[in-house]
N, C-alpha and C positions, 0 to 999 in steps of 0.2 A: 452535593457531590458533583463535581467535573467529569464533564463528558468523559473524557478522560481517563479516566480512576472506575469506571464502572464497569463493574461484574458482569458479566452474559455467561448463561448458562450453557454451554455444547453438549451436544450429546456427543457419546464416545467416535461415531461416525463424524463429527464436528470436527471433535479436537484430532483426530487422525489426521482429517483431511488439510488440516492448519501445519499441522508439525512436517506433515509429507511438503504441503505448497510451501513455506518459509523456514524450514529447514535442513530440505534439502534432501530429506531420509525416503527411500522408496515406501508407497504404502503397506506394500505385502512383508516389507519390515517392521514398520509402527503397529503395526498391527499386531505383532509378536509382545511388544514392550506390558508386563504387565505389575514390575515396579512402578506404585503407587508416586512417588519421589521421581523415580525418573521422568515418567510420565510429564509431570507437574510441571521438573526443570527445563523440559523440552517447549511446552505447551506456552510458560512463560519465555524462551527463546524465541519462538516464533510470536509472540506477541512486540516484544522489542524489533524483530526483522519486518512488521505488517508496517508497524509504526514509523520505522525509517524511512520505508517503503512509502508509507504517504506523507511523508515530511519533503522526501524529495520531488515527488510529484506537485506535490503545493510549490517547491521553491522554482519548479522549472514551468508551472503553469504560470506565477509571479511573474518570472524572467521571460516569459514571452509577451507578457500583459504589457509589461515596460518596454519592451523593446517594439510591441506594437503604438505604442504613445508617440516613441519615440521619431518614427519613422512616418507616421504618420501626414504631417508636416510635408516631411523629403518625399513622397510617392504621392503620384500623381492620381485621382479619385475617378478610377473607373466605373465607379458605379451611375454618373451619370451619365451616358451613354458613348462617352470618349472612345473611341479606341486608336491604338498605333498602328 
């Protein structure tokens, strides 16, 4: 099974504090919620907004990674004891 695709268990103080952080709902609300269903659809909404959440953190840690390659070359290596 992929990383990915695998199940963690939360306890209900877990998955509150998931659904409040990634979608958005106050906690002294989720905390109210005690459809089983809603719950669930909530729980999986914030698992899709974790996941974006670190897809774009991975694309903009990338994009500095290349852009530090890039630049690299063009600036000048201060870390030998150069300075301006």
């Amino acid at each position: 099974m992929s990383e990915e695709n695998k199940e963690v268990e939360l306890s209900v103080y877990e998955q509150n504090w998931a659904i409040h952080q990634f979608c958005g709902i106050p906690y002294h609300e989720v905390k109210k919620i005690e459809d089983e269903e809603e719950r669930r659809f909530l729980l999986n909404m914030a698992v899709i907004m974790k996941q974006g959440q670190d897809k774009r953190a991975e694309e903009a840690r990338q994009k500095e990674e290349k852009l530090t390659e890039q630049f690299k070359g063009i600036m000048p290596n201060l870390s030998d004891g150069q300075t301006s």
